[in-house]
Legacy VTK file of the C-alpha trace (Angstrom):
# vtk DataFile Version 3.0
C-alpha trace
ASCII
DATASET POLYDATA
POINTS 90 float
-2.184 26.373 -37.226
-3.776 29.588 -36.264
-3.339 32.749 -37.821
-2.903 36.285 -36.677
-2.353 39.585 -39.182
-1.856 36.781 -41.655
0.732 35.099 -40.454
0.826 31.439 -39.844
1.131 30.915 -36.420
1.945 27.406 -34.955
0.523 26.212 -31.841
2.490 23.590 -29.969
0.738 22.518 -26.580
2.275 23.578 -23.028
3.823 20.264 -21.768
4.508 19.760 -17.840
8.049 19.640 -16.296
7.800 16.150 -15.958
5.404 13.314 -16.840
2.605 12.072 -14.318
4.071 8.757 -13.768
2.397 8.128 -10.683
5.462 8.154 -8.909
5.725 10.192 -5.341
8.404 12.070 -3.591
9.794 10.033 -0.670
9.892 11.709 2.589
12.782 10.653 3.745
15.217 10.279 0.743
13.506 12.709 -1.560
13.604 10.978 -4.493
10.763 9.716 -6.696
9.604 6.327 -6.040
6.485 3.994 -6.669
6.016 2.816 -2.890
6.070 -0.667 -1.703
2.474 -1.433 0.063
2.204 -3.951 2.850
-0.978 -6.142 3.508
-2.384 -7.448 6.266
-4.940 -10.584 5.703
-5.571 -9.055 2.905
-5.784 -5.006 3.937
-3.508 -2.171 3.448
-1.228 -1.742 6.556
1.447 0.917 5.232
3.417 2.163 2.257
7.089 2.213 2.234
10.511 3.346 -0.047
11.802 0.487 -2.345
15.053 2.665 -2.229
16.008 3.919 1.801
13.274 1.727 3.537
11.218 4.702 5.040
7.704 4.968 5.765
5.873 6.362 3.126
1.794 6.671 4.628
0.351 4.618 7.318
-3.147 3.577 6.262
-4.826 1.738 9.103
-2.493 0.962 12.790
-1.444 -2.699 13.419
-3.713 -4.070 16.016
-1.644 -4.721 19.030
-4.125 -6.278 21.113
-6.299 -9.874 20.517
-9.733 -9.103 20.788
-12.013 -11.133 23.053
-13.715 -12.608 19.606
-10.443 -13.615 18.350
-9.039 -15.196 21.227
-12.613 -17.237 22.281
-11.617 -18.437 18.459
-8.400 -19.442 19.180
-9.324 -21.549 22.396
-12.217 -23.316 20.257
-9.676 -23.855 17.586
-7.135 -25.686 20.341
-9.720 -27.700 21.453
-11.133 -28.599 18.371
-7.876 -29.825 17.891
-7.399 -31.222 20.799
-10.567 -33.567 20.247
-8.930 -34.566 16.619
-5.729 -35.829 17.868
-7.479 -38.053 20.828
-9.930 -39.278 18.650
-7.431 -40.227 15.964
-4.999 -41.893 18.303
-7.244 -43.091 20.556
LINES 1 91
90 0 1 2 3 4 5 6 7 8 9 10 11 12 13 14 15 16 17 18 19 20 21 22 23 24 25 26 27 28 29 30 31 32 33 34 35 36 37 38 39 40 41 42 43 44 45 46 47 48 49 50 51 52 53 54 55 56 57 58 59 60 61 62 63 64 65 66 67 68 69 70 71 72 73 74 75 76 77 78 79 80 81 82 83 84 85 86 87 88 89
């Protein structure tokens, strides 16, 4: 309570439109949503709209390409294989 020319005055705090949720405005259908995130072994790929499906952010691009590490990986990996299954049945 404060008071002023002695009067009582009563102070109630200034309170925002709406409560910080942490809930965004979708892009696309404009209403206030907690986005879905999709991960990609493991790391962030995008955000999207539980309600209309819409891309919220895009946090890193999908690789399209294999890299040369990643496929000289793969072909040791088949062959590795390979070398199981002929030993085992051989």
């Amino acid at each position: 309570m404060l008071k002023l020319n002695n009067q009582k005055i009563r102070y109630l705090p200034i309170r925002p439109n709406h409560i910080d949720d942490g809930r965004i405005a979708c892009p696309h259908c404009r209403r206030r949503i907690v986005p879905y995130v999709y991960f990609e072994y493991g790391v962030a790929v995008h955000s999207s709209c539980r309600l209309c499906g819409g891309t919220v952010q895009v946090f890193r691009e999908a690789k399209k390409h294999m890299t040369l590490l990643g496929l000289l990986f793969r072909v040791l990996l088949f062959f590795v294989f390979l070398f199981l299954m002929v030993a085992y049945h051989g």
